[in-house]
C-alpha positions as CSV (number, residue, x, y, z in Angstrom):
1,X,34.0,71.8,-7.7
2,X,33.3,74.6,-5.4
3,X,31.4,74.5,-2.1
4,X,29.6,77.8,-1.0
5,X,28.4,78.0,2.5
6,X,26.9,81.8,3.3
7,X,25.9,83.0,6.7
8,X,23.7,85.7,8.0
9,X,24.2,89.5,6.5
10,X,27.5,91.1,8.4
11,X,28.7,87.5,8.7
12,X,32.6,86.4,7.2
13,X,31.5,83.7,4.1
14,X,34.0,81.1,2.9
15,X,34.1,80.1,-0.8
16,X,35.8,77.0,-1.6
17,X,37.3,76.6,-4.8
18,X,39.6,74.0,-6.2
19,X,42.4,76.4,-6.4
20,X,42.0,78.8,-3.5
21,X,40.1,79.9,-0.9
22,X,39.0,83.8,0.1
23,X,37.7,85.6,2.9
24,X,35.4,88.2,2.3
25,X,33.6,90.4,4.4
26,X,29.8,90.1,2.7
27,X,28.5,93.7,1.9
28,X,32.0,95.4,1.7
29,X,33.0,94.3,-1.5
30,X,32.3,92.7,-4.0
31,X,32.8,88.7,-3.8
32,X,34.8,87.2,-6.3
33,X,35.4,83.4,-7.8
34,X,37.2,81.4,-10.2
35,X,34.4,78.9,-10.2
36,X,32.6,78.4,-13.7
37,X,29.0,78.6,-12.1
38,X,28.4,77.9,-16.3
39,X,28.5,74.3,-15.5
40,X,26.7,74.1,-12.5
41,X,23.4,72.1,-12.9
42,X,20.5,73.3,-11.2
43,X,18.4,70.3,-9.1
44,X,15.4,70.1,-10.5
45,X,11.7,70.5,-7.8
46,X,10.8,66.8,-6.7
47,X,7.8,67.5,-8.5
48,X,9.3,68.5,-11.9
49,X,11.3,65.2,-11.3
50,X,8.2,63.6,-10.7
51,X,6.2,64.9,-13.7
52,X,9.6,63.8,-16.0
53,X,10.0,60.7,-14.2
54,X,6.2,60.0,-15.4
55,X,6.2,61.1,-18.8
56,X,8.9,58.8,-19.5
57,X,7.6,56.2,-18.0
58,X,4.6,56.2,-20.2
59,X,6.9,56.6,-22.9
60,X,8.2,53.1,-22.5
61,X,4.8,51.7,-21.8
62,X,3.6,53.0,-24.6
63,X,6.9,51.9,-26.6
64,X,6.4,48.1,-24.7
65,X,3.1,48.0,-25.9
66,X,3.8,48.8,-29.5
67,X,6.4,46.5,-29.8
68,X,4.6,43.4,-28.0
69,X,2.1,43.8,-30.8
70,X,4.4,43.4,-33.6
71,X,5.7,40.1,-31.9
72,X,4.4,36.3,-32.1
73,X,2.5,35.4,-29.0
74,X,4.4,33.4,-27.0
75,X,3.4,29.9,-26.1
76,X,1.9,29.7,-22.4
77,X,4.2,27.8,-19.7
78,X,2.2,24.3,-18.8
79,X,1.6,24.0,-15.1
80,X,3.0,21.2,-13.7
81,X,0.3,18.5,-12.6
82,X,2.0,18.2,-9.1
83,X,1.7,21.0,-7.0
84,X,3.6,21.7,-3.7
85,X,0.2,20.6,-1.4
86,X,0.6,17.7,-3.2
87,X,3.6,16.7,-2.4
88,X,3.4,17.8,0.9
89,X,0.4,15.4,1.8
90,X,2.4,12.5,-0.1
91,X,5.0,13.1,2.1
92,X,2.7,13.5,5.2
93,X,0.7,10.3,4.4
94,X,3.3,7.7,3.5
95,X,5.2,9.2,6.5
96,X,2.6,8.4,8.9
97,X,1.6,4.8,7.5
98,X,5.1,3.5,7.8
99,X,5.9,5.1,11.2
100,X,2.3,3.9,11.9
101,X,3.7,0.2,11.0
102,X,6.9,0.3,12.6
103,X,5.5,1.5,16.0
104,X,2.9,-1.4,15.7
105,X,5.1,-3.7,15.0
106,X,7.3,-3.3,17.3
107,X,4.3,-3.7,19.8
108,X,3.8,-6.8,18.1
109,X,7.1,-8.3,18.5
110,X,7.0,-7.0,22.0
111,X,3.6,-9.6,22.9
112,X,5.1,-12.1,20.5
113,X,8.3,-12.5,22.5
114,X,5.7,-13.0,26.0
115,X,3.7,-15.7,24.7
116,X,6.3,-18.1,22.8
117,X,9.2,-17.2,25.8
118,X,9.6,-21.2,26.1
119,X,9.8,-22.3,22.2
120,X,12.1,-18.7,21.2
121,X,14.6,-19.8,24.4
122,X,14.4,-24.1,23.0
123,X,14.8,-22.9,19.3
124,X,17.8,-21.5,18.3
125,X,18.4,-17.8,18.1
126,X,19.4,-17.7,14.2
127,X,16.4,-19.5,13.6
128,X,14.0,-17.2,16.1
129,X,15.6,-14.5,14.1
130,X,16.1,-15.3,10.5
131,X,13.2,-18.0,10.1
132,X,10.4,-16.7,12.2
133,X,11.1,-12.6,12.8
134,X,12.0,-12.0,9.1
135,X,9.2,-13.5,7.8
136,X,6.6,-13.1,10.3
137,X,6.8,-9.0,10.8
138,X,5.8,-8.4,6.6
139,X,3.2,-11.1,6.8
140,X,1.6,-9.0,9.6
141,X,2.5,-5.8,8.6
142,X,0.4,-6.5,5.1
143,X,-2.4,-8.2,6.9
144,X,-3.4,-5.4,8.3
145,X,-1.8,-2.5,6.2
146,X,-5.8,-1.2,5.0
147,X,-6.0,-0.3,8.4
148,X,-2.9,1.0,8.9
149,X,-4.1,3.2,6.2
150,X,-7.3,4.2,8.0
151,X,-5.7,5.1,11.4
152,X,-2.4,7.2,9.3
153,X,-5.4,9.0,6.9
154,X,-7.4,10.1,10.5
155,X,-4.5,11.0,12.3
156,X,-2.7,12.9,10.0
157,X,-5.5,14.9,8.3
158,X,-6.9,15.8,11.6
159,X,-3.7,17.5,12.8
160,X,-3.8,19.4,9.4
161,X,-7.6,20.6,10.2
162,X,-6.6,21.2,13.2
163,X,-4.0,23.5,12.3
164,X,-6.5,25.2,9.9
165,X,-4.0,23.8,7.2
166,X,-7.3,22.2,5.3
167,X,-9.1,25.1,5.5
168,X,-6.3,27.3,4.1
169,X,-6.1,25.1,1.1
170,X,-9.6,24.8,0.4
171,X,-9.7,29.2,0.8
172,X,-7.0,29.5,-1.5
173,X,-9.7,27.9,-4.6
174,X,-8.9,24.0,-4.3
175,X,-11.5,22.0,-4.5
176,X,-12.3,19.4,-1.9
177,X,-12.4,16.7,-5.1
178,X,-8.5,18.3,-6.3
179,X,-7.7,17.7,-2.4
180,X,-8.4,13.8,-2.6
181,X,-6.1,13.2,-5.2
182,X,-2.9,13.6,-3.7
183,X,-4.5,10.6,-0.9
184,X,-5.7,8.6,-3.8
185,X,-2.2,8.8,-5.2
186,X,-0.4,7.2,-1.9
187,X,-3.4,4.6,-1.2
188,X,-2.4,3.4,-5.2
189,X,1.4,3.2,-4.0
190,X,0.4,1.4,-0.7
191,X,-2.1,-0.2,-2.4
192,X,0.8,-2.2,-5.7
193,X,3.2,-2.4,-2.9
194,X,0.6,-5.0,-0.9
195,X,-0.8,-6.6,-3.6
196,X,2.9,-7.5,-4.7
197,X,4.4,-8.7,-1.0
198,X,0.2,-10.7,-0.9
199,X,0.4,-12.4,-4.7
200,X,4.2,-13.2,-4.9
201,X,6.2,-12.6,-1.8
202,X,4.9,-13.1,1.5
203,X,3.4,-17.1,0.5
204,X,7.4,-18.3,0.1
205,X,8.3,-16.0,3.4
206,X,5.0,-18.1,5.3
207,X,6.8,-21.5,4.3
208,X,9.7,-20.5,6.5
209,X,7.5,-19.3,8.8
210,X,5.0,-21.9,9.2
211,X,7.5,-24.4,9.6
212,X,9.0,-22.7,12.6
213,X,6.2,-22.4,14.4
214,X,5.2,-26.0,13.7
215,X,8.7,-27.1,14.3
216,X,8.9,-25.1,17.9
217,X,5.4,-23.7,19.1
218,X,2.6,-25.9,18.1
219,X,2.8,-28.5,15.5
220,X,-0.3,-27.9,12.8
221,X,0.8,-29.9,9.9
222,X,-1.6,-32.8,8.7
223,X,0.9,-35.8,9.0
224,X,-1.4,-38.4,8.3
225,X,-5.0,-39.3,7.0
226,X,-7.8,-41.9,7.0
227,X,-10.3,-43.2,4.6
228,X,-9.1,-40.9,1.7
229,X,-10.7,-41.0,-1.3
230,X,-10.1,-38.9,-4.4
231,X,-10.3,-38.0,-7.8
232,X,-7.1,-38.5,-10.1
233,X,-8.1,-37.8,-13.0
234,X,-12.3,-37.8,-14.9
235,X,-13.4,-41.3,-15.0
236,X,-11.0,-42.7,-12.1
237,X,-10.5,-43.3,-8.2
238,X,-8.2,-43.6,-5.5
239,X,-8.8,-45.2,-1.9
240,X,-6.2,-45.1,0.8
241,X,-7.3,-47.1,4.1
242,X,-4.4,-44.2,5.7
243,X,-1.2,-42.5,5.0
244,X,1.3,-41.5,6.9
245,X,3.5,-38.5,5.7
246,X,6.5,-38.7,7.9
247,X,7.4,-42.4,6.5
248,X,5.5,-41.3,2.9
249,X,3.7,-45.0,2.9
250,X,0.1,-45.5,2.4
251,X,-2.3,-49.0,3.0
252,X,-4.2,-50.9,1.4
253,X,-4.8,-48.8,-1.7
254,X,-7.3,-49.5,-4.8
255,X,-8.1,-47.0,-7.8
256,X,-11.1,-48.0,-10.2
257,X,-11.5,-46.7,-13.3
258,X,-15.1,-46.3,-15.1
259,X,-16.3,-45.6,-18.3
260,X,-19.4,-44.5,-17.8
261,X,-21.1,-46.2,-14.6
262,X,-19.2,-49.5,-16.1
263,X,-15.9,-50.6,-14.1
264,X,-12.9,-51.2,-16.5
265,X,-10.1,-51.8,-14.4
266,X,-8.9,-52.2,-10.7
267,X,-5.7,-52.2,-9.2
268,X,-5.1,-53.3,-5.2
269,X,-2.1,-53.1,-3.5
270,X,-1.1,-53.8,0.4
271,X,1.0,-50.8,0.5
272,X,1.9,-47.8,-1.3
273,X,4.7,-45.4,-1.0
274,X,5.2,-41.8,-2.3
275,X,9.0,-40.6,-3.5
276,X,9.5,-37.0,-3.8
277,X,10.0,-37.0,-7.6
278,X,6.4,-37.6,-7.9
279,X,6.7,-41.9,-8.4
280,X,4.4,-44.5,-6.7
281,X,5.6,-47.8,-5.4
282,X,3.1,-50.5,-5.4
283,X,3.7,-53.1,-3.0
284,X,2.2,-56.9,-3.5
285,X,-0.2,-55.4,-6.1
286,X,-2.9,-57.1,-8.1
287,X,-4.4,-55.7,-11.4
288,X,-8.1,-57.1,-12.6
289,X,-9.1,-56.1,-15.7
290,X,-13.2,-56.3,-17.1
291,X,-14.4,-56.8,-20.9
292,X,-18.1,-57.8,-20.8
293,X,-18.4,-60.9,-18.5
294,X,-14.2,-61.2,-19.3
295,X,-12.0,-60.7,-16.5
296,X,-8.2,-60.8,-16.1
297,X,-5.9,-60.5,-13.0
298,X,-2.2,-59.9,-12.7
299,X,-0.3,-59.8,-9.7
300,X,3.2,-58.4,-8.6
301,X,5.3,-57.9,-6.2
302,X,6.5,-54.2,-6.9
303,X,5.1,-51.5,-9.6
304,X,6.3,-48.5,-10.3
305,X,3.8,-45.8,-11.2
306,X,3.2,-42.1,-12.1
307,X,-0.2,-40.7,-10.5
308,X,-1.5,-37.6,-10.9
309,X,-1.5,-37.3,-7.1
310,X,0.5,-35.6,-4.1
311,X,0.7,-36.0,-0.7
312,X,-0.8,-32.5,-0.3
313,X,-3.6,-32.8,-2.5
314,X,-5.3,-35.2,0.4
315,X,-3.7,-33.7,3.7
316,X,-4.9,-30.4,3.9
317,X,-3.4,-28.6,7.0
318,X,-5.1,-25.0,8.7
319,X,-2.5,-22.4,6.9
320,X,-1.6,-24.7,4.0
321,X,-3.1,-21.7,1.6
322,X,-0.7,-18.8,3.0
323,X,1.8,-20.8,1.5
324,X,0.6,-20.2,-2.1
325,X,1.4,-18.1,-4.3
326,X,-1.8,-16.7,-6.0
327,X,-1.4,-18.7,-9.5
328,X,-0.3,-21.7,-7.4
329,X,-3.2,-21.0,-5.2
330,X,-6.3,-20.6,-8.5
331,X,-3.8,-23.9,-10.0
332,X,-4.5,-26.0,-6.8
333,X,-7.8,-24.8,-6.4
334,X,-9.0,-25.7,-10.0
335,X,-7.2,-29.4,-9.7
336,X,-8.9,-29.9,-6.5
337,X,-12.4,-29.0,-7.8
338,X,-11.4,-31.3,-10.9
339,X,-10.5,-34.5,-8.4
340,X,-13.8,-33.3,-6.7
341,X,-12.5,-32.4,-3.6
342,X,-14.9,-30.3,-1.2
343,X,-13.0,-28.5,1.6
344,X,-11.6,-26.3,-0.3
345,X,-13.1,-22.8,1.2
346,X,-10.2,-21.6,2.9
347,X,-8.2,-21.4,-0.3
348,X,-11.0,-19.7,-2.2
349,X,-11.2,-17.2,0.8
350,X,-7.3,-16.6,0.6
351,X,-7.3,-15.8,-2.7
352,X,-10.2,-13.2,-3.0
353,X,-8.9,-11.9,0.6
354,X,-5.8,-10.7,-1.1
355,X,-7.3,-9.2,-4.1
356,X,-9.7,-7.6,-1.7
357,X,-8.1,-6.0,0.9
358,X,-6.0,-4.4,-1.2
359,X,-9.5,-2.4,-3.2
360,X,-10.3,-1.9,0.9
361,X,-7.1,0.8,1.0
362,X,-8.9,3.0,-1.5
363,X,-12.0,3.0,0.0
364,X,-10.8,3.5,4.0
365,X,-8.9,6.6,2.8
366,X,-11.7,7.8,0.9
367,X,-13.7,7.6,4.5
368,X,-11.1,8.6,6.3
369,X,-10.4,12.0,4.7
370,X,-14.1,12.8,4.4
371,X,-14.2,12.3,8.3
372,X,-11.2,14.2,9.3
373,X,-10.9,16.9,7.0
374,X,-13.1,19.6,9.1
375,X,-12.9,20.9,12.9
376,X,-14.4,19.2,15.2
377,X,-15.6,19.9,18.8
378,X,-13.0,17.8,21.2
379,X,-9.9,18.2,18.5
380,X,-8.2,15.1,17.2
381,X,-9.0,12.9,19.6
382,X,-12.6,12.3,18.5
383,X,-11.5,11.7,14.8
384,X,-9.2,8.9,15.7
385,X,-12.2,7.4,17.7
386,X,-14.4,7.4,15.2
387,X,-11.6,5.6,13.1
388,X,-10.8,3.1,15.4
389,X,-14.8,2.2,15.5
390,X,-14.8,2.0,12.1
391,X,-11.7,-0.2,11.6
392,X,-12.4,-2.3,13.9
393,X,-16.3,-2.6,12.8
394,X,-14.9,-3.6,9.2
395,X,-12.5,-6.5,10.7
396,X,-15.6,-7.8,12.4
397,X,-17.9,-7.9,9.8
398,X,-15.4,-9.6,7.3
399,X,-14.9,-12.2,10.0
400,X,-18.6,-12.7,10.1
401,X,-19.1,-12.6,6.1
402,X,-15.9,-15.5,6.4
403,X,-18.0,-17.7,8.8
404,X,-20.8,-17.7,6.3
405,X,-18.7,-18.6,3.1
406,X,-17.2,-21.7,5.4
407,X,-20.4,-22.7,6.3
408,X,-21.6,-22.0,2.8
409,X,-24.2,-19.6,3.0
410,X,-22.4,-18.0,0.5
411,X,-19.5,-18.1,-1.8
412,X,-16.1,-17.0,-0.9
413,X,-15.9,-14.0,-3.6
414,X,-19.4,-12.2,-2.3
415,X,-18.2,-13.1,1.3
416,X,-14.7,-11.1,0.9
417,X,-16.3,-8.5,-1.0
418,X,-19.5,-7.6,0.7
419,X,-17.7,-5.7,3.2
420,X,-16.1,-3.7,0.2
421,X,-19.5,-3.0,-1.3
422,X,-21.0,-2.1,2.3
423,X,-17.8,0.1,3.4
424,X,-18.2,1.7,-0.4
425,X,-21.3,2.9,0.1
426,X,-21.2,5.1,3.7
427,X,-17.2,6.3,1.6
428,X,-20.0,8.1,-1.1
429,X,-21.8,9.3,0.9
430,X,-19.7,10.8,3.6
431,X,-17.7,12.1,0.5
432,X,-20.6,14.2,-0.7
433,X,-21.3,15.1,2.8
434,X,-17.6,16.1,3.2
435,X,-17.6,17.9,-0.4
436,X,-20.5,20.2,0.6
C-alpha cells in the first residue's frame, strides 16, 4: 500500500509505493504511480458513519423486537428471600451478642475469682476449672442472654444510624417493617439456642456446679429435717420426728392410712433408713390394723418396704430447682402438689422463668431497634443509656413480680409473665412510633 505525503506548491513530494519510490518536482511534470488508487477506500464523514451506524442499529432493534414476539415469554427469575442487608445485619447482630457475652463474662470471671480467692486456692484446680468454670460461665451467660440481646440490638443499630447506614436503606424503598425481619430472624436463633441450654442442658451442668460451691464456698444443701409430714400416696401419711441425710436414717416414723376420715391401718417404727435403690428399712416396727371395733397388731424387728418417697421430696434446698430438667421439673412439681406439699413456688417460678425469658428476647429487640434506629442528638451514647434504663428497669420489676408470687399474691405464671405483657406493650408502641 502506498503512502502519499505532498507539501506546499514548488515543494519536492515523495510517493511511496511498494515497489519503488520517485522524486518529482510538483508542477514540472507530470507525477506518476504504480499504485492502483482503484482499490483505495475512501473514509467515510463521521457523520455519514454516524447516520449508517444508526440506521443499522434500528435495523436490529427492529429485527430484536420482531423476533422476541414470535418467542414464548420467559419465566421471571424468583428473588431470593434473603437479601445482602439481611445478611449483613445477621452477621452484625449475632456478632455483637456473642462478643457482648464473652467480654461480660470474662468480667465476670474476673469478680468471681476476688470473692471465692480462699475456697478456688483450698479446692483443687481441676475441680475450680472443670466443675465450677465450665458449668458456671453457660448458666450465667443464658441467665442473662435477653439482655445481652438488648444492649447488642442498641449498640449495634445505633452505630448503623449513625453512619446514616439506616437511613440509606430505608431511601433505597425498604420498609421500616422489611427492616425488622432480619433482627427477628437472629432473636429466633438466640432465642432456640436458650431455650435448649434452659430446658435440657444447663440443669445437669448446675448439679456439678452446685455441688462445688456447696462442697467449697458455702454449704446450702438441706441435710436434715424435723417434724416432716407428707403425702405418699391419696388416702395415706407419713410422719418423721427427723431425718438425717448424710447417715440416710430417719426416727420414729408412723404412716396412717384412711379411707375416708376412718383409719385403716398404722405402722410405727423406731427408726427408718433410706437405700439409694429406692427401699425402706423399718427398724423395731409395729403394724395395727382396724376393722370396726377389731384391731390387730404385729410387730418386727426389721421390714423391708417400697414407699413412694425420696429423700428429696421432704428436704427442699434454695437451688434444688436449677437442677431440673424442665419435664423433671413439671414431674416433681405435679407429685409434690399430689403429696400436698406447699412450698413449692420456687419450682413453679423456675419453670415459667425459662419459658419466659426466652419470649423476653423477641420483645427487647423489638424495643431496641425501634429506639436506635434514627439520629439522635448526643450520638450513641444516649441510645445505650436509654437501654441500660430499660434493662435494668425490666430485671427490677421481674424481681418484684417474684416477691409477690412467693408471697402469693399471685401465681407464678402471671408473675413471670407480667413483665412480658408490660415490656410488650411500650415494644408496640415505640414500633409504630419508630415506623412513622
Amino acid at each position: 500500500m502506498g503512502i502519499i505525503r505532498r507539501n506546499k506548491k514548488g515543494s519536492d513530494s515523495i510517493i511511496q509505493n511498494s515497489q519503488k519510490w520517485n522524486l518529482l518536482e510538483e508542477g514540472t511534470q507530470s507525477v506518476r504511480s504504480e499504485y492502483d488508487f482503484s482499490q483505495f477506500q475512501i473514509q467515510q464523514a463521521p457523520e455519514q458513519l454516524n447516520q449508517e451506524q444508526l440506521g443499522l442499529a434500528r435495523d436490529n432493534k427492529e429485527e430484536h423486537s420482531n423476533s422476541t414476539l414470535n418467542e414464548e415469554p420467559k419465566e421471571k427469575v424468583k428473588k431470593p428471600w434473603i437479601k445482602h442487608f439481611d445478611t449483613y445485619i445477621i452477621k452484625k447482630f449475632l456478632g455483637t451478642f456473642f462478643f457482648a457475652i464473652l467480654l461480660l463474662l470474662a468480667i465476670v470471671v474476673m469478680f468471681d475469682i476476688n470473692e471465692k480467692l480462699d475456697a478456688m486456692l483450698t479446692a483443687p484446680l481441676k475441680e475450680t476449672v472443670f466443675k465450677y468454670f465450665l458449668n458456671f460461665l453457660p448458666y450465667f451467660a443464658n441467665q442473662f442472654a435477653p439482655l445481652f440481646v438488648f444492649i447488642s440490638v442498641i449498640f449495634f443499630t445505633s452505630k448503623l444510624a449513625d453512619h446514616s447506614e439506616i437511613i440509606a436503606m430505608l431511601s433505597s424503598g425498604i420498609s421500616f417493617r422489611r427492616l425488622m425481619v432480619p433482627y427477628l430472624v437472629s432473636a429466633t436463633i438466640i432465642a432456640i439456642l436458650t431455650l435448649l441450654l434452659a430446658l435440657y442442658v444447663i440443669p445437669p451442668a448446675n448439679i456439678q456446679r452446685i455441688d462445688y460451691t456447696n462442697r467449697w464456698v458455702k454449704n446450702k444443701r438441706v441435710d436434715y429435717g424435723d417434724n416432716i409430714q407428707l403425702q405418699v400416696r391419696p388416702g395415706v401419711m407419713a410422719y418423721l420426728s427427723r431425718y438425717d441425710n448424710t447417715t440416710k436414717r430417719g426416727f420414729r416414723f408412723t404412716m396412717e392410712e384412711f379411707n375416708g376420715n376412718k383409719l385403716v391401718s398404722r405402722i410405727t417404727a423406731q427408726d427408718v433408713k433410706y437405700d439409694t435403690l429406692g427401699r425402706w428399712q423399718l427398724n423395731n416396727y409395729g403394724v395395727r390394723k382396724f376393722q370396726g371395733l377389731k384391731e390387730t397388731y404385729k410387730k418386727g424387728v426389721s421390714l423391708d418396704t417400697l414407699l413412694r418417697i425420696e429423700p428429696r421430696d421432704f428436704l427442699i434446698a434454695k437451688n434444688d430447682q436449677e437442677m431440673l430438667t424442665s419435664p423433671q421439673l413439671r414431674d416433681y412439681i405435679n407429685k409434690q402438689k399430689a403429696r400436698g406439699v406447699a412450698n413449692l413456688q420456687q419450682f413453679e417460678l423456675e419453670y415459667e422463668k425459662r419459658f419466659a425469658m426466652t419470649a423476653a428476647a423477641f420483645i427487647l429487640t423489638v424495643i431496641g431497634l425501634s429506639l436506635s434506629s434514627r439520629k439522635v442528638r448526643g450520638g450513641m451514647g444516649v441510645n445505650i443509656g436509654i437501654g441500660l434504663m430499660l434493662s435494668f428497669s425490666y430485671i427490677l420489676f421481674m424481681t418484684v413480680t417474684q416477691t409477690f408470687a412467693i408471697s402469693g399474691y399471685t401465681s407464678p405464671r402471671l408473675a413471670m409473665w407480667i413483665p412480658n405483657i408490660v415490656y410488650t406493650i411500650i415494644a408496640i408502641f415505640l414500633y409504630h412510633r419508630a415506623a412513622q
